[in-house]
N, CA, C, O and CB atoms as a CASP TS submission, in Angstrom:
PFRMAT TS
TARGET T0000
AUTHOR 0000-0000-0000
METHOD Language model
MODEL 1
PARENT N/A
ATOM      1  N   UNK     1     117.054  78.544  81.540  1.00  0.00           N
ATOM      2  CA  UNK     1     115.708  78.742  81.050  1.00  0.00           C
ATOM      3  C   UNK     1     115.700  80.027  80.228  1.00  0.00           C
ATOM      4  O   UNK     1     116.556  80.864  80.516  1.00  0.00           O
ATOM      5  CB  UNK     1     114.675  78.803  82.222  1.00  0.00           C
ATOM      6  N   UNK     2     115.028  80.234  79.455  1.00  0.00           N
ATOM      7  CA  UNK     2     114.545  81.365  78.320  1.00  0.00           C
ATOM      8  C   UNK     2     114.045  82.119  78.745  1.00  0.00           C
ATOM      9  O   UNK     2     113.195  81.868  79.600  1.00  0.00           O
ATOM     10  CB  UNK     2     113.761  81.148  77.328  1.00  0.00           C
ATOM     11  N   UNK     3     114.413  83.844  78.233  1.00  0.00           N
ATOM     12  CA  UNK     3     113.334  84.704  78.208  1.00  0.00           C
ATOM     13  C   UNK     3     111.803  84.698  77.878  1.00  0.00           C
ATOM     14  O   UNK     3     111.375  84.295  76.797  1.00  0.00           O
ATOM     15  CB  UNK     3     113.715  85.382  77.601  1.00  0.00           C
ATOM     16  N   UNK     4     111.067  85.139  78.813  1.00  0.00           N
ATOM     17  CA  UNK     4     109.458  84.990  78.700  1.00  0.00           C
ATOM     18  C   UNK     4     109.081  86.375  79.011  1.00  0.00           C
ATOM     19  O   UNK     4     109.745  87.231  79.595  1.00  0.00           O
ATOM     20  CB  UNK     4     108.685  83.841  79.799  1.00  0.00           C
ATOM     21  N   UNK     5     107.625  86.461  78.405  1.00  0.00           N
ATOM     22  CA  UNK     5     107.144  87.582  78.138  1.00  0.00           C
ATOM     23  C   UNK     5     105.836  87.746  79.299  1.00  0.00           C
ATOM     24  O   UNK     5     105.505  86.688  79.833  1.00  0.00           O
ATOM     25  CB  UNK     5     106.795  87.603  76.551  1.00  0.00           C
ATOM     26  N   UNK     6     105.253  88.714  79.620  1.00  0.00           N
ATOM     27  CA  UNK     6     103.947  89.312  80.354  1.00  0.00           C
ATOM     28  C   UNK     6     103.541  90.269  79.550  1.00  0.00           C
ATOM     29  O   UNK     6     104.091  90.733  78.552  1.00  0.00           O
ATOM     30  CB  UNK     6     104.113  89.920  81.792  1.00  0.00           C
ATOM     31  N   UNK     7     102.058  90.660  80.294  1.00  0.00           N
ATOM     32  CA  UNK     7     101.119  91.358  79.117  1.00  0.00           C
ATOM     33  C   UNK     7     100.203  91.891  80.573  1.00  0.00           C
ATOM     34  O   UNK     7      99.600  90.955  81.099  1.00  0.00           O
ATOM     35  CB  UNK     7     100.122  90.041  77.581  1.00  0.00           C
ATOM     36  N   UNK     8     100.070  92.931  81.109  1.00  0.00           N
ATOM     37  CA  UNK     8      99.473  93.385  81.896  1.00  0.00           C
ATOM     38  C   UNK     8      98.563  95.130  81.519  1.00  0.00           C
ATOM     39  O   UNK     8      99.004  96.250  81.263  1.00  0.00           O
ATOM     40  CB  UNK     8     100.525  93.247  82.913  1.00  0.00           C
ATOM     41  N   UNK     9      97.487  94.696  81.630  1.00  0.00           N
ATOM     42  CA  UNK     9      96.500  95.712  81.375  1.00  0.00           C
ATOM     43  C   UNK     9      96.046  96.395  82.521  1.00  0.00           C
ATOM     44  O   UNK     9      95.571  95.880  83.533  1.00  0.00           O
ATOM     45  CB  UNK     9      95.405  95.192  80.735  1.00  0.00           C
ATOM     46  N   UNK    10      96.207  97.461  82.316  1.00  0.00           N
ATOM     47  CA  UNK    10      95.696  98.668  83.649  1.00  0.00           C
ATOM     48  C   UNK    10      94.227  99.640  83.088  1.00  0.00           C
ATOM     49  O   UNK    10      94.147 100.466  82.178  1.00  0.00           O
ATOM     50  CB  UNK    10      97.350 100.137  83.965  1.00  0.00           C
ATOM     51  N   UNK    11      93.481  99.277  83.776  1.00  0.00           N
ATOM     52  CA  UNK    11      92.016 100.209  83.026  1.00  0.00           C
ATOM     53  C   UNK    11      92.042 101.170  83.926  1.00  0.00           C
ATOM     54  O   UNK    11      92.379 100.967  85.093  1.00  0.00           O
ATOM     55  CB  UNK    11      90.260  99.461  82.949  1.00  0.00           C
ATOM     56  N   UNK    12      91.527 102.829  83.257  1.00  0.00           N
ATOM     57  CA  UNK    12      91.041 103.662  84.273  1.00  0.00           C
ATOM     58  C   UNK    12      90.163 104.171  83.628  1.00  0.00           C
ATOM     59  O   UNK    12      89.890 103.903  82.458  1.00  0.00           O
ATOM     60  CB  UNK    12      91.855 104.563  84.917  1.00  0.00           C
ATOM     61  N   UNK    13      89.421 105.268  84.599  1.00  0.00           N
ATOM     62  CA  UNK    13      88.135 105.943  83.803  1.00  0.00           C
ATOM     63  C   UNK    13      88.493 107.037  83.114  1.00  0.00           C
ATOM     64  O   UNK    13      87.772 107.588  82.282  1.00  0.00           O
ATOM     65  CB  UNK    13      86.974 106.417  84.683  1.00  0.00           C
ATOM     66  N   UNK    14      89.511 107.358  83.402  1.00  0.00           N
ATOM     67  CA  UNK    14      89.908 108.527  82.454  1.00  0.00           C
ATOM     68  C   UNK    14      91.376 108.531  81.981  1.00  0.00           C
ATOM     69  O   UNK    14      92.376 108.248  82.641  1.00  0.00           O
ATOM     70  CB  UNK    14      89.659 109.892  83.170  1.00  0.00           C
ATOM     71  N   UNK    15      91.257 109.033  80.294  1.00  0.00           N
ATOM     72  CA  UNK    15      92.962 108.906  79.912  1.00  0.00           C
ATOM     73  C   UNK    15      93.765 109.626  80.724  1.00  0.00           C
ATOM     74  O   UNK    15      94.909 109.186  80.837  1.00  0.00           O
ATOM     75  CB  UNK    15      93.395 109.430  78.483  1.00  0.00           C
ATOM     76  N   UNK    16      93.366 111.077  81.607  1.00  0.00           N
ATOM     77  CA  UNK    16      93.787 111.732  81.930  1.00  0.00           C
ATOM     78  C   UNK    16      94.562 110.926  83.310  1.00  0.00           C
ATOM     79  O   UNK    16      95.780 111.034  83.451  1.00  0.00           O
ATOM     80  CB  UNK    16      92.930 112.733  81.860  1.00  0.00           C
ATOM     81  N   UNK    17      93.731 110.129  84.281  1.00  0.00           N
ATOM     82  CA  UNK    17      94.171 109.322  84.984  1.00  0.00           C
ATOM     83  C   UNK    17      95.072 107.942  84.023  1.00  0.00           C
ATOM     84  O   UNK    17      95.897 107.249  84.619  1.00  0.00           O
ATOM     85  CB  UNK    17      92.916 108.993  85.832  1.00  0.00           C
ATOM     86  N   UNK    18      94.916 107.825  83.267  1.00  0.00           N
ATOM     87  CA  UNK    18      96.575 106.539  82.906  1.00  0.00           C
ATOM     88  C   UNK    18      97.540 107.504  82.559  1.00  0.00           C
ATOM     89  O   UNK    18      98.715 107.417  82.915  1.00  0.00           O
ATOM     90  CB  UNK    18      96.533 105.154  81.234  1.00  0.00           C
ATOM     91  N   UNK    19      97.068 108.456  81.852  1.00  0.00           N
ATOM     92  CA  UNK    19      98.485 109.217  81.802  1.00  0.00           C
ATOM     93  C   UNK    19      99.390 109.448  82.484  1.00  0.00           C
ATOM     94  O   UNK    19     100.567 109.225  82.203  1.00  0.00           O
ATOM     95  CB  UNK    19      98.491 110.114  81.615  1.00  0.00           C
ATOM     96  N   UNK    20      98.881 110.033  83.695  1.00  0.00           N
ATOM     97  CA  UNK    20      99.074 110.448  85.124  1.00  0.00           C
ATOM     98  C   UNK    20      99.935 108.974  85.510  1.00  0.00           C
ATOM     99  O   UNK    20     101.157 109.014  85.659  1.00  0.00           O
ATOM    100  CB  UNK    20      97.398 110.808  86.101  1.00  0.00           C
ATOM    101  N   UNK    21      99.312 107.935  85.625  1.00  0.00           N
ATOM    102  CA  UNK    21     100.179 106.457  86.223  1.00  0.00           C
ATOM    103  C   UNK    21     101.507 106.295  84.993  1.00  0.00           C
ATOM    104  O   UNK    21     102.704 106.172  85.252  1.00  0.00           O
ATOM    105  CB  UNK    21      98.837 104.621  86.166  1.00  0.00           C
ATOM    106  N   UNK    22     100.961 106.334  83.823  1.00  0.00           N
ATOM    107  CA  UNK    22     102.231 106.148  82.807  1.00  0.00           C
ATOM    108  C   UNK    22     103.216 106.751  83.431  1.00  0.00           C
ATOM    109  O   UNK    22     104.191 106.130  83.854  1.00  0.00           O
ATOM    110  CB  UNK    22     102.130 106.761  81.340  1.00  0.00           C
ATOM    111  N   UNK    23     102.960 108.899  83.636  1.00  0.00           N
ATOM    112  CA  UNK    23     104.111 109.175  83.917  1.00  0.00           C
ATOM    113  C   UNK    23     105.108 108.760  84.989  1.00  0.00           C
ATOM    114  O   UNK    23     106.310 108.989  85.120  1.00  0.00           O
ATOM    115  CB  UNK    23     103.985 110.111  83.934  1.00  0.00           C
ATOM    116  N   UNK    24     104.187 108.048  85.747  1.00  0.00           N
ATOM    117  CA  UNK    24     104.843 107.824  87.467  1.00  0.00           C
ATOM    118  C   UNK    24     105.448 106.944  87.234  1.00  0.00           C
ATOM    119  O   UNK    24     106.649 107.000  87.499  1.00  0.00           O
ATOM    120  CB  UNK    24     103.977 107.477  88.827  1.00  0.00           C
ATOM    121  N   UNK    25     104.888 105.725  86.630  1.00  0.00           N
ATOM    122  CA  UNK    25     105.750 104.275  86.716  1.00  0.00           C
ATOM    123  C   UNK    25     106.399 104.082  85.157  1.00  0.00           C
ATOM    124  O   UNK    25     106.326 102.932  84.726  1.00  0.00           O
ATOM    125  CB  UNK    25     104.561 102.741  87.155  1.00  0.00           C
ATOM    126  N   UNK    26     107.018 105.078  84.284  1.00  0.00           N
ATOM    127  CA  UNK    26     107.784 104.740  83.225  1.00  0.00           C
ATOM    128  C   UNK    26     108.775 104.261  83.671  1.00  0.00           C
ATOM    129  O   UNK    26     108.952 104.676  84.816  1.00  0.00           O
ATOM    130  CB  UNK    26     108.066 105.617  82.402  1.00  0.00           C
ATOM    131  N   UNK    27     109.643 103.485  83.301  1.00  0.00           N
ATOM    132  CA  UNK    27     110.911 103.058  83.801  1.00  0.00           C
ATOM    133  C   UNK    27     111.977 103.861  82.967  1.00  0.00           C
ATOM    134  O   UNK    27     111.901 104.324  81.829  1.00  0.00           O
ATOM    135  CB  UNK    27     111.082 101.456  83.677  1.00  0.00           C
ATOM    136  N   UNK    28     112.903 103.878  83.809  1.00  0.00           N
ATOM    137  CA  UNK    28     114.089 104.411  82.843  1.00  0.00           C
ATOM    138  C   UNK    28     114.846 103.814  81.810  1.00  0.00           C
ATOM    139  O   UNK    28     115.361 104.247  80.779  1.00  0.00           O
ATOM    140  CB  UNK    28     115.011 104.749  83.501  1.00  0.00           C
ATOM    141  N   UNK    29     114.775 102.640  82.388  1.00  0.00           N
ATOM    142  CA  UNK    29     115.639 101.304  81.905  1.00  0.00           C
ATOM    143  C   UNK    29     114.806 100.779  80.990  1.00  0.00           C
ATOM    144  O   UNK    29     114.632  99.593  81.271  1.00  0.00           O
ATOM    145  CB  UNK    29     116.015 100.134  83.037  1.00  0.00           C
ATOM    146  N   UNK    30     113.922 101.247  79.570  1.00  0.00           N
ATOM    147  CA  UNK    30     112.674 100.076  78.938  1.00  0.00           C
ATOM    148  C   UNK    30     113.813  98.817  78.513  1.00  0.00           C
ATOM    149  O   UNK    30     113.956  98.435  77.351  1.00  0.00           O
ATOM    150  CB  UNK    30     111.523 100.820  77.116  1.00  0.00           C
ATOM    151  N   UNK    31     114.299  98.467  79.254  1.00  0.00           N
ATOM    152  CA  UNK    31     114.848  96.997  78.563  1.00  0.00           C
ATOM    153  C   UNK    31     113.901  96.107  79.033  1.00  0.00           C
ATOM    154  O   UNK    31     113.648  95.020  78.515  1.00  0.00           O
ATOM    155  CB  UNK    31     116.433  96.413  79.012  1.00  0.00           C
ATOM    156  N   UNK    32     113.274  96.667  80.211  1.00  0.00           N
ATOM    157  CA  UNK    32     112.497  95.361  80.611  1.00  0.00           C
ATOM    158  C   UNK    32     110.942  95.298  80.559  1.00  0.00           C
ATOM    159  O   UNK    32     110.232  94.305  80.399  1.00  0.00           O
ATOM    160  CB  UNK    32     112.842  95.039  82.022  1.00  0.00           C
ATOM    161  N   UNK    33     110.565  96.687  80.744  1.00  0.00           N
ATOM    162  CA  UNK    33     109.377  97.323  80.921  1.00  0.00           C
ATOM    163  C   UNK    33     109.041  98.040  79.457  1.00  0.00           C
ATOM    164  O   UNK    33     109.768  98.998  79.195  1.00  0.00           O
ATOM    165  CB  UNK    33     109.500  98.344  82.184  1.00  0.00           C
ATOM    166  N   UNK    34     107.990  97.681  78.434  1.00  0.00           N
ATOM    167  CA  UNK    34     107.615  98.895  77.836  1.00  0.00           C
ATOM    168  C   UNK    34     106.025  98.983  77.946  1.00  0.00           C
ATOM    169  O   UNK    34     105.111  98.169  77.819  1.00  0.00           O
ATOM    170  CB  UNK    34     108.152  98.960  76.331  1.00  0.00           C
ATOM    171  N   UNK    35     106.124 100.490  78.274  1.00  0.00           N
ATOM    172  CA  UNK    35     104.222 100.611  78.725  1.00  0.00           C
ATOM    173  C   UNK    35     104.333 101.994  77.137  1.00  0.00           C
ATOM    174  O   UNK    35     105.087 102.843  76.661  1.00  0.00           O
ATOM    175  CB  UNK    35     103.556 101.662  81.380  1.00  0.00           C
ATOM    176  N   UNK    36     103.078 101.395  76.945  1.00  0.00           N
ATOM    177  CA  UNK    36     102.018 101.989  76.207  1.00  0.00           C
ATOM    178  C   UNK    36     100.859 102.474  76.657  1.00  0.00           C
ATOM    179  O   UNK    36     100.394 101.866  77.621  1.00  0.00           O
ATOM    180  CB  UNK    36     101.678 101.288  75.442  1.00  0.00           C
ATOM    181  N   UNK    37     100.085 103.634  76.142  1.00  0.00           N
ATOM    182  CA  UNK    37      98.700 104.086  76.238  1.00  0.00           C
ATOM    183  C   UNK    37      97.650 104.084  75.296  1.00  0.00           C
ATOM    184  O   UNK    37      97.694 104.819  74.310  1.00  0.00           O
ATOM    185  CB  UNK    37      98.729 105.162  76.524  1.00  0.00           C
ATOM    186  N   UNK    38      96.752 103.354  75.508  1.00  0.00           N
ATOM    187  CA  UNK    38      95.455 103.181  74.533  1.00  0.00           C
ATOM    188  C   UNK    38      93.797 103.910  75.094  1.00  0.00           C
ATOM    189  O   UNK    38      92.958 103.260  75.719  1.00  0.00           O
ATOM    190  CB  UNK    38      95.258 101.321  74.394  1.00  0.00           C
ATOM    191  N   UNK    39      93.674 105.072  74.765  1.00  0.00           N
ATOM    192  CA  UNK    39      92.712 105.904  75.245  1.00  0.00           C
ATOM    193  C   UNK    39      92.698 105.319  77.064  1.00  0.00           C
ATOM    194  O   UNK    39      93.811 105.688  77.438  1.00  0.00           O
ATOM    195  CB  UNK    39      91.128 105.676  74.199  1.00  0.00           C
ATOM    196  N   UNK    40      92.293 104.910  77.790  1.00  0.00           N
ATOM    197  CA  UNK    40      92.172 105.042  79.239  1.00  0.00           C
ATOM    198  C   UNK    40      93.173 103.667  79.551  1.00  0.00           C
ATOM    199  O   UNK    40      93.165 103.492  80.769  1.00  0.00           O
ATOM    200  CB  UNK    40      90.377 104.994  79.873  1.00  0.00           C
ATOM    201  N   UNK    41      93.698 103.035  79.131  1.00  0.00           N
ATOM    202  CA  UNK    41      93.976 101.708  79.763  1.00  0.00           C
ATOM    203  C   UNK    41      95.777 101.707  78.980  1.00  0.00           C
ATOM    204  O   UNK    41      96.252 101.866  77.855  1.00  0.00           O
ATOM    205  CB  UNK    41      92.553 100.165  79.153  1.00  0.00           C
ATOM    206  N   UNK    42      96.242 101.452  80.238  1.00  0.00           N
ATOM    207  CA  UNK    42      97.732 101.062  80.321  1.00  0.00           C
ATOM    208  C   UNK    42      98.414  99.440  79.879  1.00  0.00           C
ATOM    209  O   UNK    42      98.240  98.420  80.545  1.00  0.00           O
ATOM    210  CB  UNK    42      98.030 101.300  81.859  1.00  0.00           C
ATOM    211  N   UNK    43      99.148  99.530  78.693  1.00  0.00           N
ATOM    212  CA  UNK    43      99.532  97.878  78.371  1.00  0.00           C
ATOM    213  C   UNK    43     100.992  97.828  79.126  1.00  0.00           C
ATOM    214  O   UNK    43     101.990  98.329  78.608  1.00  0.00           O
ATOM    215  CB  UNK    43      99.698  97.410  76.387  1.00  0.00           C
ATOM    216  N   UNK    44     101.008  97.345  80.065  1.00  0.00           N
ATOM    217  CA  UNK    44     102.840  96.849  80.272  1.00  0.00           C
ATOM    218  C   UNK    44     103.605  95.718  79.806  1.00  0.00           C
ATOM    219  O   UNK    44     103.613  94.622  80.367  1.00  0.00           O
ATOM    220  CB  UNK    44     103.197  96.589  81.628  1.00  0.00           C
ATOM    221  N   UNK    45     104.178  95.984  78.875  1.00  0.00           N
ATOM    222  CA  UNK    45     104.537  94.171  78.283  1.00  0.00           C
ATOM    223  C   UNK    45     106.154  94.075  78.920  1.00  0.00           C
ATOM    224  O   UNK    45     107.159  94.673  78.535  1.00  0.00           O
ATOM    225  CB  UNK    45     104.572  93.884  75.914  1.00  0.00           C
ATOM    226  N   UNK    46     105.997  93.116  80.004  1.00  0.00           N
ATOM    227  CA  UNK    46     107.221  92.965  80.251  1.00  0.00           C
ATOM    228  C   UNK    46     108.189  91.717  80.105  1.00  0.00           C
ATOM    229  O   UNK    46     107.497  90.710  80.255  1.00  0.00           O
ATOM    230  CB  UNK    46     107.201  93.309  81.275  1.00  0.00           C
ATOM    231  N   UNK    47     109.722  91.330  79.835  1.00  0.00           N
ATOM    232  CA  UNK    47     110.133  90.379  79.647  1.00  0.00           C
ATOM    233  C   UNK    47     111.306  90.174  80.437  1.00  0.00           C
ATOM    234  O   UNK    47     111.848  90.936  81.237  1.00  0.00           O
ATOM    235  CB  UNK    47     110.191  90.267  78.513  1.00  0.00           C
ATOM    236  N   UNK    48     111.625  88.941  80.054  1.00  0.00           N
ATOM    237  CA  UNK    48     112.916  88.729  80.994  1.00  0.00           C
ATOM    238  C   UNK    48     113.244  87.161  81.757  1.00  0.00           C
ATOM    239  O   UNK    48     112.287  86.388  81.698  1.00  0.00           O
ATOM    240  CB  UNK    48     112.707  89.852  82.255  1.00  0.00           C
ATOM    241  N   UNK    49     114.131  86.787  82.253  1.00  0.00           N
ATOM    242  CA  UNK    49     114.787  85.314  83.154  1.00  0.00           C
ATOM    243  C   UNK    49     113.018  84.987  83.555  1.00  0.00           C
ATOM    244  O   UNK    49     112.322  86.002  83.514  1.00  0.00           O
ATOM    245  CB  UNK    49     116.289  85.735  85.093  1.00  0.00           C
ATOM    246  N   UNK    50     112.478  84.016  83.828  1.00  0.00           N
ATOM    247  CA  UNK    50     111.239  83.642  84.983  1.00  0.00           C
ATOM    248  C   UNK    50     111.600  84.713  85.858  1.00  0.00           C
ATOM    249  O   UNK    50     111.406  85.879  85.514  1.00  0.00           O
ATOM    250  CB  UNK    50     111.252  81.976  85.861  1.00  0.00           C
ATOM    251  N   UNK    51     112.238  84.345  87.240  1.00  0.00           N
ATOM    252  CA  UNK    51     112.626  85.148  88.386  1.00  0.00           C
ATOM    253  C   UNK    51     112.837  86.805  88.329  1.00  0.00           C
ATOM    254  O   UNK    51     112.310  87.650  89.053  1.00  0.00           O
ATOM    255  CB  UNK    51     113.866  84.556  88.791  1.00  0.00           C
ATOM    256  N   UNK    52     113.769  86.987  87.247  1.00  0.00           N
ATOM    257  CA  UNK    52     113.718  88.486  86.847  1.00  0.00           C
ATOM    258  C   UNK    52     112.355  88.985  85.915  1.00  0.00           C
ATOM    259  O   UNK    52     112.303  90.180  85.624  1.00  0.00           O
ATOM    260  CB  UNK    52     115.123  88.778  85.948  1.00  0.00           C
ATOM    261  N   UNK    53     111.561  88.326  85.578  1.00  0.00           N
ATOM    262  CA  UNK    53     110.068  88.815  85.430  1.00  0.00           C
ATOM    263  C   UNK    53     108.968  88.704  86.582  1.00  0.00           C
ATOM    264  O   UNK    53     107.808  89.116  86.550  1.00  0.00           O
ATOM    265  CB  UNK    53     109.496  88.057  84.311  1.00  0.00           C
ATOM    266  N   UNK    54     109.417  88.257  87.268  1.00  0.00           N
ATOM    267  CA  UNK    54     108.282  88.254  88.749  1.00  0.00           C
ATOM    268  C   UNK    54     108.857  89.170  89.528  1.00  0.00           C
ATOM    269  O   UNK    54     108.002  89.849  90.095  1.00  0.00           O
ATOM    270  CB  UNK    54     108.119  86.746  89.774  1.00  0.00           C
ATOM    271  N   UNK    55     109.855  89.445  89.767  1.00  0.00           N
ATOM    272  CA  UNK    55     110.711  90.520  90.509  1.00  0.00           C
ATOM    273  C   UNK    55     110.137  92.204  89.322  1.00  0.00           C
ATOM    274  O   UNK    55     109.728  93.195  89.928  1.00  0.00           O
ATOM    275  CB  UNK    55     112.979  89.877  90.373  1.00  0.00           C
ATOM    276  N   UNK    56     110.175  92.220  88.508  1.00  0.00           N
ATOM    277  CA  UNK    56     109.786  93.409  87.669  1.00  0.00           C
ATOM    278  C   UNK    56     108.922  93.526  87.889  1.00  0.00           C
ATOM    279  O   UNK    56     108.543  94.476  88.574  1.00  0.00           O
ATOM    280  CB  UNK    56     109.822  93.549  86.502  1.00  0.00           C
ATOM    281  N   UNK    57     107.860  92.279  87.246  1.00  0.00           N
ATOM    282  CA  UNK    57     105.925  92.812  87.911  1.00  0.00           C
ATOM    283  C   UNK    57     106.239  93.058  89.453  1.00  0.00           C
ATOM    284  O   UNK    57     106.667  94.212  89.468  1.00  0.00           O
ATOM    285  CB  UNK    57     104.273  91.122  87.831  1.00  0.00           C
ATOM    286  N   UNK    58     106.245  92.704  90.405  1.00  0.00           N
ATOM    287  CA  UNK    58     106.322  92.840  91.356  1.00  0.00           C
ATOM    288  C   UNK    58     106.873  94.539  91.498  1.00  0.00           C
ATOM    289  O   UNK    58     105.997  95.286  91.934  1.00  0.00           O
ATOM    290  CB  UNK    58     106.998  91.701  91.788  1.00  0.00           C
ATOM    291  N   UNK    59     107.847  95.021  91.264  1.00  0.00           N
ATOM    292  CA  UNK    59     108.067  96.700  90.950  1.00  0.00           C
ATOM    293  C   UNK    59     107.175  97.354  90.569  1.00  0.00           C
ATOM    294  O   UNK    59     106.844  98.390  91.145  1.00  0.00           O
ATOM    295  CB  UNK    59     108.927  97.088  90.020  1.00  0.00           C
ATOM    296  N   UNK    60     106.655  96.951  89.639  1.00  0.00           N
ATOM    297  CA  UNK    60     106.219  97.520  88.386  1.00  0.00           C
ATOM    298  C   UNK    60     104.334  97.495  89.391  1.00  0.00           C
ATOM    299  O   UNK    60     103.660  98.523  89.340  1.00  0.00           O
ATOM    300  CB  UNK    60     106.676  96.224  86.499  1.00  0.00           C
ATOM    301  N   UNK    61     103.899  96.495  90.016  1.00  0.00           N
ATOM    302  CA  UNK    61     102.927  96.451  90.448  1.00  0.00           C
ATOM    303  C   UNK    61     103.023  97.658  91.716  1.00  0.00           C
ATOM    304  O   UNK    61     102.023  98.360  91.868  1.00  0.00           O
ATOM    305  CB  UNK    61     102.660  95.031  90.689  1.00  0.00           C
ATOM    306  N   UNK    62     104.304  97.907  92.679  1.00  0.00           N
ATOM    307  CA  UNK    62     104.118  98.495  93.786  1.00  0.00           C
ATOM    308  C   UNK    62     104.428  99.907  93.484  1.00  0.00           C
ATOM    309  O   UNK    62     104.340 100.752  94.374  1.00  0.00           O
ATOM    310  CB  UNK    62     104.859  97.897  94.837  1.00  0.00           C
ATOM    311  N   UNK    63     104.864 100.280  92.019  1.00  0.00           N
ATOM    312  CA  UNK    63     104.833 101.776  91.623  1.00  0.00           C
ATOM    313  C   UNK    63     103.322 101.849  91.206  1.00  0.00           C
ATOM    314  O   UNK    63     102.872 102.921  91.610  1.00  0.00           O
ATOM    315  CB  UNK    63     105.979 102.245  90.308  1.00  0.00           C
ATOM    316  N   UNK    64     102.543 101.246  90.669  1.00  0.00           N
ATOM    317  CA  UNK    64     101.131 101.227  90.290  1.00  0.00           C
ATOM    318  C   UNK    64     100.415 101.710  91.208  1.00  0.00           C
ATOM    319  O   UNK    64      99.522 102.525  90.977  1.00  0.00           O
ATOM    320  CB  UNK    64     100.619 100.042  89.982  1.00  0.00           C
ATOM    321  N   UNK    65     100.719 101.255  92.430  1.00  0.00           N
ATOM    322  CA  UNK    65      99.908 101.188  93.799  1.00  0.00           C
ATOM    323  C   UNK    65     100.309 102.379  94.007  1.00  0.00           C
ATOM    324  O   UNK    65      99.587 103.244  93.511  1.00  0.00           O
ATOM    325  CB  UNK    65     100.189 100.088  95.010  1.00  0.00           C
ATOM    326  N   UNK    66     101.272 102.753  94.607  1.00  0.00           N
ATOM    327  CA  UNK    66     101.813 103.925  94.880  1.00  0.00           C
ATOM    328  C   UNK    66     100.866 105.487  93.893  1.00  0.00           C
ATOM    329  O   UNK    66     100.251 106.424  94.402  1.00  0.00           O
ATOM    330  CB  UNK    66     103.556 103.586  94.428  1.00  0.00           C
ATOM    331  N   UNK    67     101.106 105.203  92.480  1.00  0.00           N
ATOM    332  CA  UNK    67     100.899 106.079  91.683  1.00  0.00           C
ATOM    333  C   UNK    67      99.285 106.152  91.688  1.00  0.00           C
ATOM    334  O   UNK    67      98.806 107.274  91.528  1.00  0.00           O
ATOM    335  CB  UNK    67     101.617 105.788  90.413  1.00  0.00           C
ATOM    336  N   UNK    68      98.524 105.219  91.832  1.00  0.00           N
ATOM    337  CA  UNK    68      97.413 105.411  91.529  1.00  0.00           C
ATOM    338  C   UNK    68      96.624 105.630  93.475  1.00  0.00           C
ATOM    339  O   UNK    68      95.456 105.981  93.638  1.00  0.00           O
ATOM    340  CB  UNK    68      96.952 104.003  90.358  1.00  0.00           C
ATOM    341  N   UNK    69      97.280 105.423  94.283  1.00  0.00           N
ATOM    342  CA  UNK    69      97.027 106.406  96.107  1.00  0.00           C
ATOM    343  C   UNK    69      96.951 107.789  95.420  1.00  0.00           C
ATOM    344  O   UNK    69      95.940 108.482  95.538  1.00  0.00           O
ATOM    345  CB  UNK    69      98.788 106.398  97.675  1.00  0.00           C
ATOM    346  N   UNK    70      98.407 108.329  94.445  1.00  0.00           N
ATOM    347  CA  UNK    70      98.453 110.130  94.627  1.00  0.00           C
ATOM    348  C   UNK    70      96.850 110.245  93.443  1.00  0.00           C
ATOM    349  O   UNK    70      96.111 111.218  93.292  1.00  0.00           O
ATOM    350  CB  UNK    70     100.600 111.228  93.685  1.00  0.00           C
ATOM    351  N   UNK    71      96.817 109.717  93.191  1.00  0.00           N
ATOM    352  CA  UNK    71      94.961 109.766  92.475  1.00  0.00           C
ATOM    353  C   UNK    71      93.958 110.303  93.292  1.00  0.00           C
ATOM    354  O   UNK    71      93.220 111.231  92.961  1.00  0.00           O
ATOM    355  CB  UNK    71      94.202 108.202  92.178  1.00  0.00           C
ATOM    356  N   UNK    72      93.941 109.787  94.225  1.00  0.00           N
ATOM    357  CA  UNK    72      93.009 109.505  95.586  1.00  0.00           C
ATOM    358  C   UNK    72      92.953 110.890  96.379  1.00  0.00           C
ATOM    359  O   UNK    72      91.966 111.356  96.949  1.00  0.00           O
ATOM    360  CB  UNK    72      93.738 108.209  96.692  1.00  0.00           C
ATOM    361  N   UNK    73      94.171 111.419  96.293  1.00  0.00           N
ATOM    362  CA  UNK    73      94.816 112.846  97.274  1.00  0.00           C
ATOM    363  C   UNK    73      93.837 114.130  96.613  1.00  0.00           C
ATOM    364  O   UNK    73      93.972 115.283  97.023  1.00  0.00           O
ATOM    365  CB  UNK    73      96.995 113.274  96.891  1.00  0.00           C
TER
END
């Protein structure tokens, strides 16, 4: 099966807060992950195998979580 693409949007109320998540969950590796910033809201466009794109969101979702708790602190 073919590489396929995702498109995941992250809104916050402040740029200052996506920035803050950008820096946490950049990946090192953008082969798979590239995030962008558009005034408050985070684009993650990610690609890859089916399986190796549900396994990435799936990362990519539990650094989100993670990053946006130290918000909360």
């Amino acid at each position: 099966m073919g590489e396929i693409n995702s498109t995941l949007k992250l809104h916050y109320d402040t740029k200052k807060e996506a920035r803050i998540v950008k820096n946490s969950i950049e990946p090192d590796d953008e082969s798979y992950v590239e995030i962008e910033l558009k005034r408050t809201t985070l684009i993650c466009k990610v690609k890859g195998e089916p399986m190796q794109l549900l396994h990435t969101l799936d990362d990519l979702l539990m650094c989100v979580d993670v990053a946006e708790k130290t918000l909360k602190i």
